[in-house]
N, C-alpha and C positions, 0 to 999 in steps of 0.2 A: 645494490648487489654487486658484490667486485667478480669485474668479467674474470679476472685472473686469479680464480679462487678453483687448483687443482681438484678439489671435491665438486665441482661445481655439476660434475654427469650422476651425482649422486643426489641431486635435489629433487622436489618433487616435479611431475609432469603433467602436462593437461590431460585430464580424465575422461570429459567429452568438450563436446565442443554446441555453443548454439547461436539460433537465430532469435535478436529478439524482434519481438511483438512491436516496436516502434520503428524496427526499422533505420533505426541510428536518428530517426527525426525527434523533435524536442530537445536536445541537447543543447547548451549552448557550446561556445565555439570553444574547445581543450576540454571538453570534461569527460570525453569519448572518441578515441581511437579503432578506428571500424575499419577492420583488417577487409585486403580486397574481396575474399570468397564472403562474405560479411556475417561470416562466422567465429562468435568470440574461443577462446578454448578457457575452460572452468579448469583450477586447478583444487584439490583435495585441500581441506584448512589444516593448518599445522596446530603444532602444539601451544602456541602462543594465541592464537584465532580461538581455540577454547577453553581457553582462557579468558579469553577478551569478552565468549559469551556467556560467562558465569560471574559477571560483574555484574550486580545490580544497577548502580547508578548508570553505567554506560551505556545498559539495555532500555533504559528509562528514557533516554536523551538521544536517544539515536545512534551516536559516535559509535557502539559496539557494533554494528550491522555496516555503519560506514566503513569500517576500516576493516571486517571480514569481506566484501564486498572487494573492494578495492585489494586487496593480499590475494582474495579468490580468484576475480577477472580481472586480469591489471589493467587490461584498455580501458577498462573503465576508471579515468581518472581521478572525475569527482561525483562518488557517489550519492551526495547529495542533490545532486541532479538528473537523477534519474525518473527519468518518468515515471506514473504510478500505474501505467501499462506492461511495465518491464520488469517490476519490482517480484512481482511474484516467478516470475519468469528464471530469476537472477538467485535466488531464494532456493526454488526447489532443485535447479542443476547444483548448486553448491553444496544441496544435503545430498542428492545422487554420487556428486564426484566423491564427498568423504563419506558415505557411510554404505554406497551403492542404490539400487535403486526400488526395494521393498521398505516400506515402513508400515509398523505396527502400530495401532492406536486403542484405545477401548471407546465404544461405543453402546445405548442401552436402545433395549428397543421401545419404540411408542406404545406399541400396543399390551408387549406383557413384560415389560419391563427388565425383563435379562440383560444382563448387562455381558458383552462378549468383548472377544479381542479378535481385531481384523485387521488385514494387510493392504493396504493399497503399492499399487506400482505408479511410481513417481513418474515414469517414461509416459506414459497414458495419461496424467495431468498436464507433463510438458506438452505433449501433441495438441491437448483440448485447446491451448492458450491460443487467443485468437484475438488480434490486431483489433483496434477500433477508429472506425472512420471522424475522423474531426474537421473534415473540409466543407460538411455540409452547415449551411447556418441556419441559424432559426431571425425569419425577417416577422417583422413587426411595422405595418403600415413602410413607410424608406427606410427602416433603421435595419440593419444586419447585424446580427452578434455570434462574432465564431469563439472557437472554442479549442482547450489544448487540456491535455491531462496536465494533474498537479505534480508539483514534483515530491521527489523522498523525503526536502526537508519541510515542504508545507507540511506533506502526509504526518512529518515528526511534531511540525509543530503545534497545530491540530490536535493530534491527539493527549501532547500535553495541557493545552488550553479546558481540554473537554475533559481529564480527569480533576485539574482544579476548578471548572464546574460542576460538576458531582460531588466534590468534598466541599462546595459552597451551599449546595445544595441540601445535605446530610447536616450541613451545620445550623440550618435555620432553627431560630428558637424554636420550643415545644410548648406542650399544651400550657406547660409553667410560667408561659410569657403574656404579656398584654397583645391585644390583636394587632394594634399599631407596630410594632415589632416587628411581629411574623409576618405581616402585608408587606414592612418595609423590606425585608429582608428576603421575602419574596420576588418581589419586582425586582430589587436588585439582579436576583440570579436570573431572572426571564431574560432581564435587558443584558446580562452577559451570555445569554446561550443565541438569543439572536442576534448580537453581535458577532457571534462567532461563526453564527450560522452565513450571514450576510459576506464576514470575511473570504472563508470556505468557497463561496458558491464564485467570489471574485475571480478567486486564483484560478478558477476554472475557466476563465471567461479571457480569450487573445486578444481581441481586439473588437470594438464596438464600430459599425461603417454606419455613416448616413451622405447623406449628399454633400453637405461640408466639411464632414472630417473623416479625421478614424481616429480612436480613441484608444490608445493603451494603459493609458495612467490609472495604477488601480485603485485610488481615492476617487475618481471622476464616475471608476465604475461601480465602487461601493454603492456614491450616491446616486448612481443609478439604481441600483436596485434597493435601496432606501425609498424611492419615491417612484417607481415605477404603480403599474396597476397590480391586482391582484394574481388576475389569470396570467401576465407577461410571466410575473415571478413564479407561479408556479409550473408554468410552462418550462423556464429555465433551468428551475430546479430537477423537475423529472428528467431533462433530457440528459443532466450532469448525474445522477444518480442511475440511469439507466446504461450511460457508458460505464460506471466506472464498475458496477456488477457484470459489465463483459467482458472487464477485461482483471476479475479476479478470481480466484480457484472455483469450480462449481463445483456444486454437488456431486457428491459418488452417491451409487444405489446399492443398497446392501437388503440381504434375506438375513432375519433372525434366523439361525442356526438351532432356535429353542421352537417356534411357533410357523414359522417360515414365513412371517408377516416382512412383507416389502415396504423399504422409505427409505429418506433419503438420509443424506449426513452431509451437512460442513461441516469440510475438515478446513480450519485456521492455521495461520503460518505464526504459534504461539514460539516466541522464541527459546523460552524460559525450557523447552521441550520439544520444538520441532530439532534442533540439533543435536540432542544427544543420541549417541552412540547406540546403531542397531546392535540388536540383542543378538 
């Protein structure tokens, strides 16, 4: 940006300002600039930002949300390192700053199925959001294993792995094949969803303590949990699935406006439509 650009008090301004949920911790060292009241300021996306998120490919790979991110909150340097504590955080201030802070969505109801349209206030999801403790570890006989949230580009890459297991999946022969086929091609996709699953649960995992070492290297922790027990593993997994639903949008409670039947509703941070333009 040229300091010496006379239009320069015509640009946009920060809209609000927030605290995130990490705390500025998790970051490694330049990827975040934590101003001293540790308050970021969100600025409203320009015309070029939606643009960026009407790209398919770029919405697919992540890069469109990185680089709105990063245009939004500048301190945030590199948004691919954002914690998956923050993300949602970082997310709903940037549709508050550009479109304000009601959004409309349609929702149907469980019980008698109407299908309605309703508002939620984005300022009451920001408030909900709520830090999660990573300093406690989970010991096992002397071994200790702490724990850190994944960052935005695991989160990315993650979820590209797991849609090309789903189209691996979708593509196993059919009933037109011999069984040896479908077994093979079967197994195949298992051993890549547990491989992924195995990856996932690593990235999740700081550092392993036992009385001789500590362990960061995440191939050493893979095979750790490649050959650990049953109960360890599943222990590990609840307590990484149970942070990471604390620390992403909950549930709003809505009344059918048809039945007056109560339930709940996730709302998702779908990009393809969390940012278009209130009505």
């Amino acid at each position: 940006m040229n300091e010496n650009n006379p239009l320069r008090q015509y640009f946009r301004q920060p809209a609000i300002y927030i605290e995130l949920p990490s705390q500025g911790k998790f970051y490694p060292q330049g990827a975040l600039n934590m101003p001293q009241t540790n308050k970021l300021p969100v600025y409203p996306m320009t015309a070029i930002d939606e643009i960026t998120y009407r790209t398919p490919d770029a919405l697919f790979n992540g890069q469109a949300t990185v680089n709105v991110i990063q245009s939004c909150v500048p301190d945030i340097k590199n948004a691919w390192s954002i914690p998956s504590m923050d993300v949602d955080t970082v997310l709903v201030s940037i549709r508050i700053a550009s479109y304000g802070h009601e959004m409309g969505f349609s929702t149907q109801c469980p019980a008698c199925q109407h299908v309605s349209d309703q508002t939620i206030d984005l300022r009451n999801v920001l408030d909900s959001m709520r830090p999660v403790d990573y300093a406690k570890p989970i010991t096992s006989g002397d071994m200790e294993i702490y724990f850190r949230p994944m960052s935005y580009q695991n989160m990315s890459d993650n979820n590209k792995l797991q849609y090309e297991n789903q189209k691996m999946l979708q593509n196993i022969p059919d009933s037109t094949s011999s069984d040896t086929d479908k077994m093979s091609a079967l197994s195949k996709a298992l051993q890549e969803v547990t491989a992924m699953t195995v990856k996932a649960l690593a990235q999740s995992i700081a550092m392993v303590k036992t009385p001789t070492a500590m362990v960061s290297e995440p191939e050493f922790i893979e095979e750790l949990l490649k050959n650990c027990d049953r109960k360890l593993f599943n222990e590990i997994r609840d307590y990484i699935v149970t942070n990471k639903a604390q620390s992403e949008m909950q549930p709003i409670k809505l009344t059918c406006p048809e039945c007056k039947h109560e339930y709940q509703q996730t709302v998702t941070l779908d990009m393809s439509s969390f940012f278009e333009p209130a009505s």
